[in-house]
N, C-alpha and C positions, 0 to 999 in steps of 0.2 A: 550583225547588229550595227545599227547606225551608231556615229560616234555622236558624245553629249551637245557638242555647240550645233550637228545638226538637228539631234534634238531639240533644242532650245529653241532655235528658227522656226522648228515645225510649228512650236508648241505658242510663240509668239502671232504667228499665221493665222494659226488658228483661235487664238484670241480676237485679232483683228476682226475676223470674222464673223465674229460670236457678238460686235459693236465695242469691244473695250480696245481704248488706246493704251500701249505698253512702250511703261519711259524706264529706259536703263539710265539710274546715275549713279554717281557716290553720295552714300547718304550718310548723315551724322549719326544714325542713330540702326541698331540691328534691326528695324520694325520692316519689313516689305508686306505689298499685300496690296489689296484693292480698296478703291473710293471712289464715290461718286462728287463731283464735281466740277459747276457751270452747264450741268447739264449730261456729262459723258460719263463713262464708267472708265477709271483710270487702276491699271495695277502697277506697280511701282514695284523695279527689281532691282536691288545694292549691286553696283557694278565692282566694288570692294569684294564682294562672294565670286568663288570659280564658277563656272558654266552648269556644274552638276544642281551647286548650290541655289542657282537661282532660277534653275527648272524643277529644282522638288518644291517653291515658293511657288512656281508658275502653276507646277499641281495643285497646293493648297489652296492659293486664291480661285480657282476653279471651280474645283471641284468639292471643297468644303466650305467657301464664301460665296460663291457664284452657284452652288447645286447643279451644276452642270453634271448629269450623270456621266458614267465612264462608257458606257457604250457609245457616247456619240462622237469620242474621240477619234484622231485618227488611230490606226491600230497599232503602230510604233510606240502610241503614246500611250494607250490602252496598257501595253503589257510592261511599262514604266512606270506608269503611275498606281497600277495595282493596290499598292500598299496604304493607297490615301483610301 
């Protein structure tokens, strides 16, 4: 099994991919997630969360904001994200 921070890269990749830009910072406030604006679709992930933390976030904005079904994932990500 891959470890989480390669996780995380996969899962970032493949955002990029998909047209959304991914900005890791520290944020004021627990809220991560996805928004569109100036035009782009942006997800925004707390660099204050560990690695695991802010790829089960990268799931959520995906795959429950973004309706990105789980089959088109890659497959590492696939059998991780399961549970969203």
């Amino acid at each position: 099994m891959k470890t989480t921070t390669i996780l995380l890269k996969t899962a970032i990749t493949f955002a990029s991919e998909q047209g959304y830009q991914v900005r890791q910072e520290f944020m004021d406030s627990p809220t991560t997630g996805m928004c569109e604006y100036g035009g782009k679709k942006w997800i925004f992930l707390d660099l204050s969360q560990n690695s695991l933390e802010q790829l089960h976030d990268m799931g959520r904005a995906l795959i429950r904001q973004a309706g990105i079904p789980l089959c088109q994932f890659p497959v590492e990500l696939q059998r991780h994200w399961q549970q969203f």
